[in-house]
C-alpha positions in Angstrom: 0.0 0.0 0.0 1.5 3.1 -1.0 1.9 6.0 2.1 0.3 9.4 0.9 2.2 12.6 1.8 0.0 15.1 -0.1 -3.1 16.4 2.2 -6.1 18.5 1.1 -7.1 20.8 4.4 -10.8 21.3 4.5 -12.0 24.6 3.2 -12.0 26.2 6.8 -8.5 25.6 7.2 -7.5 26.9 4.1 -9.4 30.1 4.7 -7.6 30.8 8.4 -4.5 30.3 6.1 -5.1 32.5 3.4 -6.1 35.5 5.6 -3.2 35.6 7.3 -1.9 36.6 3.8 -4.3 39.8 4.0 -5.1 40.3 7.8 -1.5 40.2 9.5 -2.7 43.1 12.4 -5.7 45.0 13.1 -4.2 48.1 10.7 -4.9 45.6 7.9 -8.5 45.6 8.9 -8.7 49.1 9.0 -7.5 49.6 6.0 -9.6 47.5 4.1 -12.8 48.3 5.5 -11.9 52.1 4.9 -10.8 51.4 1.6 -14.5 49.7 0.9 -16.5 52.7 2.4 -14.8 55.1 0.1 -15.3 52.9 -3.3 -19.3 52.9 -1.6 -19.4 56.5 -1.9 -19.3 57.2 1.5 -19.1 61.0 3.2 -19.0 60.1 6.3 -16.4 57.3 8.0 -16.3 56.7 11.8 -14.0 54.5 12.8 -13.9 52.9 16.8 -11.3 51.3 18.1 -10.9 49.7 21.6 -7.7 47.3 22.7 -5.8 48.7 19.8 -8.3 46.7 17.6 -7.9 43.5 19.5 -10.9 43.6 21.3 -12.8 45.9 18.9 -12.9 47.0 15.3 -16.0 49.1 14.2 -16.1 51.0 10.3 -19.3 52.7 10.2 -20.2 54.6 6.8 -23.0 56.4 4.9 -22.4 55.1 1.8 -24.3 53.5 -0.8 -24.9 50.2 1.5 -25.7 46.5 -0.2 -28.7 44.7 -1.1 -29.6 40.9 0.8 -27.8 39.6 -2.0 -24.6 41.2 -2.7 -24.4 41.4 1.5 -24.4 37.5 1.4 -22.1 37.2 -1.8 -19.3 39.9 -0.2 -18.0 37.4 2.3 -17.2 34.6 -0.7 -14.0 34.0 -1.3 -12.9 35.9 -4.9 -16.0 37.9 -4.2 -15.5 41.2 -6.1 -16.8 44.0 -7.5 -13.8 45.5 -8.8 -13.2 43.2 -12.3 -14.7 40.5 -14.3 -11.5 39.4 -16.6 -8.1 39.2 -15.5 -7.1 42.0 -17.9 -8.7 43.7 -16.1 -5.8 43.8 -13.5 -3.8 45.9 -15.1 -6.1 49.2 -15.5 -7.8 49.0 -11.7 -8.6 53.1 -10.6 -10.9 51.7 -7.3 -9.8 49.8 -3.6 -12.4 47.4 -4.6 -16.5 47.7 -3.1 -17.5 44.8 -0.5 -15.6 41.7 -0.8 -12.3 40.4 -1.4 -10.9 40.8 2.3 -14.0 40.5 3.9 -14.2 36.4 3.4 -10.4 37.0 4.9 -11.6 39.2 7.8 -14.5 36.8 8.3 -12.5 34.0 9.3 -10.2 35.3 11.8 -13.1 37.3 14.5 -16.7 37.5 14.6 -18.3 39.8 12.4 -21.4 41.7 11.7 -22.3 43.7 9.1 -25.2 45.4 8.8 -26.3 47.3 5.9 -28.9 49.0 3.8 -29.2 50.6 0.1 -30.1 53.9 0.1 -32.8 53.3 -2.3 -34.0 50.8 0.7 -36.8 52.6 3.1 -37.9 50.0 5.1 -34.9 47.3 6.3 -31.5 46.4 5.8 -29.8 43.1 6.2 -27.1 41.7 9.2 -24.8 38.8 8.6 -22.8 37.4 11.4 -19.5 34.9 10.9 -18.1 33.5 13.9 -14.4 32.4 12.6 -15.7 31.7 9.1 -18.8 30.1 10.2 -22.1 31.8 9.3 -24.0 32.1 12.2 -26.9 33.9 11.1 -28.9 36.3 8.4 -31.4 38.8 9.3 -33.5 41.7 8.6 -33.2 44.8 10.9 -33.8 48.4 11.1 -30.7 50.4 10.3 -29.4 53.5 8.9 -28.5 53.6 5.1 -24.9 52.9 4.9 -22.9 50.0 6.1 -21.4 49.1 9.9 -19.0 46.3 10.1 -17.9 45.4 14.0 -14.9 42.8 14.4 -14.4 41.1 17.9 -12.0 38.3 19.2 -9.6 39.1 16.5 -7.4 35.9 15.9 -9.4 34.2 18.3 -9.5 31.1 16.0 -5.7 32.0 15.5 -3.7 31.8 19.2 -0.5 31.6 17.2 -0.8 34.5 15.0 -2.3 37.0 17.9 1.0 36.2 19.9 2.6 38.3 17.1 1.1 41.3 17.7 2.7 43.9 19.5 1.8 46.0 22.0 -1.2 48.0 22.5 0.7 51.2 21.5 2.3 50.1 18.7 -0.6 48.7 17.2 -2.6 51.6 18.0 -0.3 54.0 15.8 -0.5 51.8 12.7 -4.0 52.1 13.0 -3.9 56.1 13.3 -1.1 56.2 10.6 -4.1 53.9 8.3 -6.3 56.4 8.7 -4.6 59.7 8.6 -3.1 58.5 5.2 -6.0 57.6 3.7 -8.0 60.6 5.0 -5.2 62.5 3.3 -6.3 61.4 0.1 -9.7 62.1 0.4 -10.3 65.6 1.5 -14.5 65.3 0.3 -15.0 62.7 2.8 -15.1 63.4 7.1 -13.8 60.9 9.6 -13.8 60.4 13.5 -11.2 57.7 15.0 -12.4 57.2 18.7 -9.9 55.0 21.0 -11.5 53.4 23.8 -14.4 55.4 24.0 -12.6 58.7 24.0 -12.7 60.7 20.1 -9.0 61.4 19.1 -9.8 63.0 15.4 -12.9 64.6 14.1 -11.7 66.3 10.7 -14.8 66.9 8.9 -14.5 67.4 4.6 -11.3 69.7 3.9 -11.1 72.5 1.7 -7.6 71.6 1.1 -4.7 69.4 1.5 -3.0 72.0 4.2 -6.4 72.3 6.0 -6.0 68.2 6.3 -2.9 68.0 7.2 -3.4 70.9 10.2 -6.7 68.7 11.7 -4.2 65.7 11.4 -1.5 66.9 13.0 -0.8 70.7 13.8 -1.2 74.1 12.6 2.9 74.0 13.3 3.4 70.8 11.0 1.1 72.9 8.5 3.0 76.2 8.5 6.5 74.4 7.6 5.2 73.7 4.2 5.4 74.5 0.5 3.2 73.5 -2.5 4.6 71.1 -5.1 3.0 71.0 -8.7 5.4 69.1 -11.8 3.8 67.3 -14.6 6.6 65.6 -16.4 7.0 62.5 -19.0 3.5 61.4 -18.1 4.2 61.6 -14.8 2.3 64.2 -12.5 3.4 65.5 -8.4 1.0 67.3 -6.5 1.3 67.8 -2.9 3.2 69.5 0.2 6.6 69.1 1.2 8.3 70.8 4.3 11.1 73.5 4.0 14.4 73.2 5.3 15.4 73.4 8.3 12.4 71.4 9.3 13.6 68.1 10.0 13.0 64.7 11.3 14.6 61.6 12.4 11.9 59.5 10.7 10.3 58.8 7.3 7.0 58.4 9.1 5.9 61.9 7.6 7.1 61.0 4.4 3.5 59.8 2.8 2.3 59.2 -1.0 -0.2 57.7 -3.1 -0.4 56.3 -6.3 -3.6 57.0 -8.3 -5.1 58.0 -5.4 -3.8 55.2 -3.6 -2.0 55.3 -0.3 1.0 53.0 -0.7 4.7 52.1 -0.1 7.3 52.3 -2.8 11.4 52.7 -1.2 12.3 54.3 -4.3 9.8 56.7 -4.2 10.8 57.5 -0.5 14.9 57.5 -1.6 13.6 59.9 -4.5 11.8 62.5 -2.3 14.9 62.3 0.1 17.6 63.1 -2.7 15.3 65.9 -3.5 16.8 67.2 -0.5 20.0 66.4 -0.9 22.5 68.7 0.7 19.5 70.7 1.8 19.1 68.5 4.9 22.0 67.2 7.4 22.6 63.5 6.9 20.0 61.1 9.0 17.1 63.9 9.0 14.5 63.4 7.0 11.6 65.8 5.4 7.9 66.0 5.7 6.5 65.2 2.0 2.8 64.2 1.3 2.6 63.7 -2.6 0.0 62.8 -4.8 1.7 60.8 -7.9 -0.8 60.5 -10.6 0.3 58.2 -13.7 -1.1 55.9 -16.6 -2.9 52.8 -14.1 -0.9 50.3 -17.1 2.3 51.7 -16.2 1.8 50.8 -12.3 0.6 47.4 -10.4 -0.9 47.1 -7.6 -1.1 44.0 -7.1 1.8 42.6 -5.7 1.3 42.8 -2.5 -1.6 40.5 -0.2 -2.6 43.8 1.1 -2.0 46.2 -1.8 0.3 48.6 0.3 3.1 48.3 -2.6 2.9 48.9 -6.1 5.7 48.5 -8.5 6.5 50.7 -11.9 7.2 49.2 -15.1 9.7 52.8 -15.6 10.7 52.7 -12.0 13.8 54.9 -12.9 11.9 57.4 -14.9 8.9 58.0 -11.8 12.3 58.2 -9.5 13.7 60.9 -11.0 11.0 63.2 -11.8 9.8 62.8 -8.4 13.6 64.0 -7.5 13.3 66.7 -9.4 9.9 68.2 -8.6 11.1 68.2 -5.2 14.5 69.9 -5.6 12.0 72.8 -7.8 9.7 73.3 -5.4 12.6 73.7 -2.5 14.3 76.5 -4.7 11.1 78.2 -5.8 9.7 78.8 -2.2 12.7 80.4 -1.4 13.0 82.4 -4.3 9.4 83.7 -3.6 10.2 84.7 0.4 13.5 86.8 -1.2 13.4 87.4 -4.7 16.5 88.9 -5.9 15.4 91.7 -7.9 13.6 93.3 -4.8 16.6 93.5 -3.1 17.6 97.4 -3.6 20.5 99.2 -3.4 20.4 101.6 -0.4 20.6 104.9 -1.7 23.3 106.2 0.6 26.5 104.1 1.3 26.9 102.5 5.1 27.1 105.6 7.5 29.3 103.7 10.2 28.6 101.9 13.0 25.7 101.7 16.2 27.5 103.4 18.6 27.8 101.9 22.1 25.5 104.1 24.3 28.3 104.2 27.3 31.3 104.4 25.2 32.9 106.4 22.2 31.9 105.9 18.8 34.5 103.4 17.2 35.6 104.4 14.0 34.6 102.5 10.9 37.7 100.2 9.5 38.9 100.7 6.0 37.5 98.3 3.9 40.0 96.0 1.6 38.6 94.1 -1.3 38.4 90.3 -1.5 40.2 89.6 -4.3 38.9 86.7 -6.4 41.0 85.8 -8.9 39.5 82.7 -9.2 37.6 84.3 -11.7 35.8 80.5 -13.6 34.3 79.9 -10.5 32.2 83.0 -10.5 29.1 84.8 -12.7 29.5 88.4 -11.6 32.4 89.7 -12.9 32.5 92.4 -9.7 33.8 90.6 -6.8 32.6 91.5 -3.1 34.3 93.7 -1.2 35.1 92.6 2.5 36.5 94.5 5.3 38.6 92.2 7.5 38.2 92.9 11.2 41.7 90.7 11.8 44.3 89.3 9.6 44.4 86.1 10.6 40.7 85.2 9.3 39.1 83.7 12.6 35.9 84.7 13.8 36.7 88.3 15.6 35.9 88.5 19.4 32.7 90.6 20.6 32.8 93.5 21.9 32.5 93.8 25.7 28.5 93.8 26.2 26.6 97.0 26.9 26.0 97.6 31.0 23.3 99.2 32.6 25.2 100.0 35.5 25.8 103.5 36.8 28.3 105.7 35.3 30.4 104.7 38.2 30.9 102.1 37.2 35.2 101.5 36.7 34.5 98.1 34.8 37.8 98.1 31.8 36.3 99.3 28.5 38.1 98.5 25.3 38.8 101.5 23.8 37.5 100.3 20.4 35.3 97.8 21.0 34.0 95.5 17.9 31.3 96.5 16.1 28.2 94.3 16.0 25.7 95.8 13.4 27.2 97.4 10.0 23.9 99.7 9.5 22.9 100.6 6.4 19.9 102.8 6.7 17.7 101.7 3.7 14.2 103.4 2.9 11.9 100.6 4.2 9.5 99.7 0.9 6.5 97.3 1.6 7.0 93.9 -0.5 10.4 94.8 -1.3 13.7 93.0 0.7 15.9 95.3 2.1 19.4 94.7 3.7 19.7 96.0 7.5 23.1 95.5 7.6 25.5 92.6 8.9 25.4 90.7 12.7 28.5 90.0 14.4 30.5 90.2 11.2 29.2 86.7 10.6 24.9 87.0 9.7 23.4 89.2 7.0 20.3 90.7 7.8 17.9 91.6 6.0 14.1 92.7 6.0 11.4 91.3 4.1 7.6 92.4 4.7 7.0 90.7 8.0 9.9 88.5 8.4 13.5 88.9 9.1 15.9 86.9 7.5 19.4 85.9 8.9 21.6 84.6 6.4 24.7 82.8 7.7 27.4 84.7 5.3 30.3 81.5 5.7 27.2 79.2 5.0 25.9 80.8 1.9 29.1 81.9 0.7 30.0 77.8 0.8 26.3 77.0 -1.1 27.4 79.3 -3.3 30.9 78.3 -4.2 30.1 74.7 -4.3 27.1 74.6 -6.9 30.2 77.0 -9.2 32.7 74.9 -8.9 30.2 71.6 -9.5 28.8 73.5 -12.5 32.5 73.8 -14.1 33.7 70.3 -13.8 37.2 70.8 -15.2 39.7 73.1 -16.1 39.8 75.5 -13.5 42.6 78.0 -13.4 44.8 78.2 -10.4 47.4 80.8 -9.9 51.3 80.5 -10.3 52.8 80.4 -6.7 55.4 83.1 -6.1 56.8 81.2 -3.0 56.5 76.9 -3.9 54.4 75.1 -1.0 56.5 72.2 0.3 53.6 69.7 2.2 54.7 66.6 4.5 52.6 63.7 4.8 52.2 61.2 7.2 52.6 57.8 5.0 54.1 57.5 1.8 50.5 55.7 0.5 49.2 59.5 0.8 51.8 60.7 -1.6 51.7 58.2 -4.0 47.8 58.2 -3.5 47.3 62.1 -5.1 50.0 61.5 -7.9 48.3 58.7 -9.1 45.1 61.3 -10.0 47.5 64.5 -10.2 45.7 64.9 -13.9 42.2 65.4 -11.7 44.0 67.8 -9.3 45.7 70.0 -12.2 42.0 70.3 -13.6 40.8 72.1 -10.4 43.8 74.6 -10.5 46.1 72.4 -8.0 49.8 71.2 -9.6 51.8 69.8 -7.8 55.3 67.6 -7.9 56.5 64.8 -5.4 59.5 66.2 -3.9 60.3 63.0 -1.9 59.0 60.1 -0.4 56.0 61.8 1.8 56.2 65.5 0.7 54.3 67.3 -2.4 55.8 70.4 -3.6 52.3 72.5 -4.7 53.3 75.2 -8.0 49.9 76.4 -8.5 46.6 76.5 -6.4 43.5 78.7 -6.4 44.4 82.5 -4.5 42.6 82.7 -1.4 43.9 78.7 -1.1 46.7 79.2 1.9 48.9 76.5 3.1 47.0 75.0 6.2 43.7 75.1 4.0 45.8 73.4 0.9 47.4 70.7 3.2 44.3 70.4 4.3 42.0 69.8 1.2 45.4 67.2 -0.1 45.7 65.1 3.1 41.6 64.6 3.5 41.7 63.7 -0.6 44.8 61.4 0.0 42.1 59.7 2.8 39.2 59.6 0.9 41.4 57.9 -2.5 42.4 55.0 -0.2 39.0 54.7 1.2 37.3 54.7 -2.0 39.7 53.4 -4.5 37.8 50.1 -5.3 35.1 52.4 -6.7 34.3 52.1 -10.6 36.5 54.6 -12.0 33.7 57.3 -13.3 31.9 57.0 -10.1 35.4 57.3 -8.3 35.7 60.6 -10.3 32.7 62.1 -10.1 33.2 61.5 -6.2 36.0 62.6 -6.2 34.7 65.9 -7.8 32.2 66.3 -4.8 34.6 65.9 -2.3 37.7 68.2 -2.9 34.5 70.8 -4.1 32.9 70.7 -0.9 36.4 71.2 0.8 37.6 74.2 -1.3 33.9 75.6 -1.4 34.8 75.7 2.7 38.1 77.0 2.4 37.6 80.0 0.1 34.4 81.0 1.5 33.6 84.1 3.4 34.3 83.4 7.0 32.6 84.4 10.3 34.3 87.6 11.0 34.7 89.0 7.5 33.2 92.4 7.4 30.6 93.0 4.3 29.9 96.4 2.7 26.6 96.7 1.2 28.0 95.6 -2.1 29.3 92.8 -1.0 26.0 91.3 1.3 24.0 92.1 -1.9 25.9 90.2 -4.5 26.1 87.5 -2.0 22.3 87.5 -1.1 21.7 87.9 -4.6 24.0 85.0 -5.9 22.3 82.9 -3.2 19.1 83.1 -4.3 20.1 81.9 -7.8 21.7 78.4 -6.6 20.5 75.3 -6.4 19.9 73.9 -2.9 20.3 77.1 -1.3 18.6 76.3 2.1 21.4 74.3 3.3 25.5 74.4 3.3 27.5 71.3 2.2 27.9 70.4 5.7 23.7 70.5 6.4 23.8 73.8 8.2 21.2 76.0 7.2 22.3 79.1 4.5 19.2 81.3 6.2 16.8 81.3 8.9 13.3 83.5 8.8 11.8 84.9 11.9 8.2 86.2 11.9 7.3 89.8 13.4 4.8 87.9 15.2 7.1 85.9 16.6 9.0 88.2 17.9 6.5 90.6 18.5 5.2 87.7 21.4 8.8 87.8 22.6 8.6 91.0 23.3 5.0 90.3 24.9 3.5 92.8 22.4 1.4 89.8 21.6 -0.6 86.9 23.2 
């Protein structure tokens, strides 16, 4: 007699299997139901949740409800209203109305549903499963609409409920489930109670922002900045936050495909490289897109639960996510400080603010910053900076204004440091105007009812960086009078930058070896001096041997970034250098015309607004 391996499980068996396919927590649930009161028509969701959903799942909706029959047909397995052929899969614009996931949802709890068409007056029907089992069918008097209640959730299931987490954690992919899918349907109003206890009422929205602020917070809401791109088929419409907003999660970082809430990684990476450089590294933005594309060119069907979808062009979707992202970033900014509203004060700077309990300091000569690194720039006029000290470090602050008596024998320096260049504009409504400079280090300037603080070393460094990017060889360095002999540590190091001196010539840097660790530099950008060249050759020397197994145009192009950041740092403007007036506006105006201007290379932020209201409640002129 031959042994038989091979089992059929009866259909209930089969069923608890396949639903723990579709139903793998109570956010699962959730979403489904929600997904099925929406595709009904419904204005109105209410959603109650008790236990995290363990104990209690109810989706209540106004909605177009079901008749006797298609309420006893939604719980079959394959039950659907959403295709009749299986071409059909690969043009699908709706969630699905009831079925599908209700046969799954059926046979892991008890559930009633309880509905009536609207076209119904008298009653509506209930249908109660137990597990899987029906228990019973019945007429009753209801509202038009449909309520589903699930209890005992994996009751029939010990092993899969010991896999659900904790209350709390459940509990937030529940809320998660619903804000996003609320998100993406501003017509509709929904109420999430926990426990008894409403935690969102956010009736129909007028807008996206307006959801977003009953969601979360007028403070969330304020951070951010319309998108709108249409490109190669592909159309981005949404929010997304503005630097320096940041978080350490992607949890704020919400889509939908086709109006379909959904999880893509490359979409995610995409919206993230959007802010590349405009963000320090590990911080993430707030982004809620709608992507809208041909359904044919997007599946969402490869996933039990429909919270994926895949692109047949994911590379194409990618990038002009990317780039409607890295647009919107530098248009918002450009519309807080447009550069042709920033005007030339009429009068030149007329000194300094004098300390009230001290003699007014006379205003230093200014010397010009020479640039002779003249590819790297567009304005052929270069700033003119007046350096409070030689030695380029950040000067020290005067010593601070006293309100004690005149008898007071504290030691005064005689010529204290001047903290505000002042420029004395004509103040113009809807017109920026420069106040003058902070500390030798911020740039101030005025803008309707804001105040911006631009971080000269920062901007300067933005600024720099996108030039020398932009030019990616031949750059002109300058013959040294005086050759630099540099020591290095290890041998490797030397041998490390001769083996891409070629690269190094290209960016205005020649040098010869002069022995076994020492580089004898010829030529090198101007305002390049020695510790700042050692510098940038001993950190490329480290990042050659670190990345040296690199394919070699990728090891280039790296390459590229890396010694740009570092002379982008080095030649900047540092904290200290005094600005004239034509210097902060050719800065501030240069700024506004790169690329990822809201951050420097090393994720500091180029400029930071501050509302008169806010500091208007400082000053407790307001509530």
């Amino acid at each position: 007699m031959k042994t038989q391996k091979i089992h059929l499980l009866d259909p209930l068996q089969s069923q608890h299997i396949a639903a723990g396919e579709v139903i793998e927590r109570p956010a699962n649930i959730v979403k489904e139901l929600i997904e099925n009161s929406i595709d009904a028509g419904a204005t109105l969701i209410t959603v109650r949740i008790e236990k995290a959903g363990k104990q209690l799942i109810t989706i209540a909706d106004n909605g177009c409800g079901m008749s006797d029959v298609d309420a006893k047909h939604c719980f079959a397995r394959h039950a659907t209203s959403k295709l009749r052929t299986v071409e059909q899969l690969t043009t699908l614009t709706t969630f699905g109305f009831r079925g599908e996931a209700l046969a799954s949802i059926a046979a892991v709890g008890i559930v009633t549903l309880t509905t009536k068409e609207q076209t119904e007056p008298l009653l509506g029907t209930q249908i109660t499963y137990h597990h899987g089992i029906l228990q019973e069918t019945k007429e009753v008097a209801c509202p038009a609409g449909t309520t589903i209640v699930i209890k005992d959730l994996f009751g029939s299931l010990p092993v899969r409920k010991t896999f659900l987490k904790q209350d709390e954690t459940e509990w937030h992919q529940i809320q998660s489930v619903v804000n996003g899918i609320a998100l993406t349907n501003l017509s509709i109003g929904f109420t999430l109670y926990k426990d008894g206890e409403a935690v969102l009422n956010a009736p129909a929205a007028n807008s996206l922002k307006d959801r977003i602020t009953q969601l979360w917070n007028h403070t969330l809401s304020a951070q951010l900045t319309p998108l709108i791109a249409t490109s190669r088929g592909i159309s981005v419409e949404g929010l997304i936050s503005l630097p320096p907003y940041a978080r350490y999660g992607k949890e704020l970082i919400m889509f939908w495909v086709n109006n379909r809430l959904v999880k893509n990684s490359e979409i995610t990476k995409a919206i993230a490289k959007g802010y590349l450089q405009s963000l320090p590294a590990g911080k993430y933005p707030a982004a809620f897109l709608s992507i809208t594309l041909d359904p044919a060119q997007v599946d969402v069907n490869i996933h039990p639960r429909k919270e994926e979808v895949r692109f047949t062009k994911p590379g194409v979707v990618s990038s002009c996510i990317q780039e409607a992202v890295t647009a919107a970033l530098n248009e918002a900014v450009t519309r807080r400080i447009s550069a042709g509203s920033l005007p030339v004060p009429s009068t030149p700077p007329t000194g300094i603010l004098p300390d009230p309990f001290g003699e007014p300091p006379a205003a230093p000569s200014p010397r010009p910053w020479q640039n002779s690194f003249t590819n790297y720039t567009t304005d052929p006029t270069p700033p003119v900076i007046t350096h409070a000290r030689t030695d380029q470090q950040p000067v020290a602050r005067h010593t601070p204004i006293s309100f004690m008596p005149p008898t007071h024998t504290a030691p005064v320096d005689s010529t204290p440091e001047p903290r505000i260049t002042h420029i004395n504009p004509t103040v113009t409504l809807n017109r920026c105007v420069i106040i003058g400079q902070l500390f030798s280090t911020y740039i101030l300037i005025e803008r309707d009812d804001e105040l911006i603080i631009v971080d000269q070393h920062a901007a300067h460094e933005r600024i720099l960086y996108h030039q020398f990017t932009n030019q990616f060889t031949n750059k002109e360095g300058t013959q040294l009078l005086f050759p630099e002999t540099i020591t290095f540590e290890t041998p490797q190091a030397v041998t490390s930058l001769c083996t891409v001196a070629e690269f190094f010539v290209s960016q205005g840097i020649a040098f010869a070896q002069t022995g076994p660790m020492h580089l004898t530099v010829t030529s090198a950008p101007p305002q390049l001096q020695k510790e700042s060249l050692a510098h940038v050759l001993k950190d490329a020397a480290d990042f050659i041997d670190t990345h040296d197994t690199l394919d070699r145009e990728v090891f280039r192009q790296k390459l590229n970034e890396h010694v740009h950041s570092h002379l982008a740092c080095k030649l900047a403007v540092k904290a200290g250098d005094r600005l004239d007036t034509q210097a902060m506006e050719q800065l501030v105006t240069q700024l506004l015309a790169t690329p990822n201007r809201f951050m420097c290379i090393h994720g500091r932020p180029t400029m930071w607004p501050i509302s008169r209201a806010e500091l208007e409640k400082k000053f407790r002129r307001r509530g």
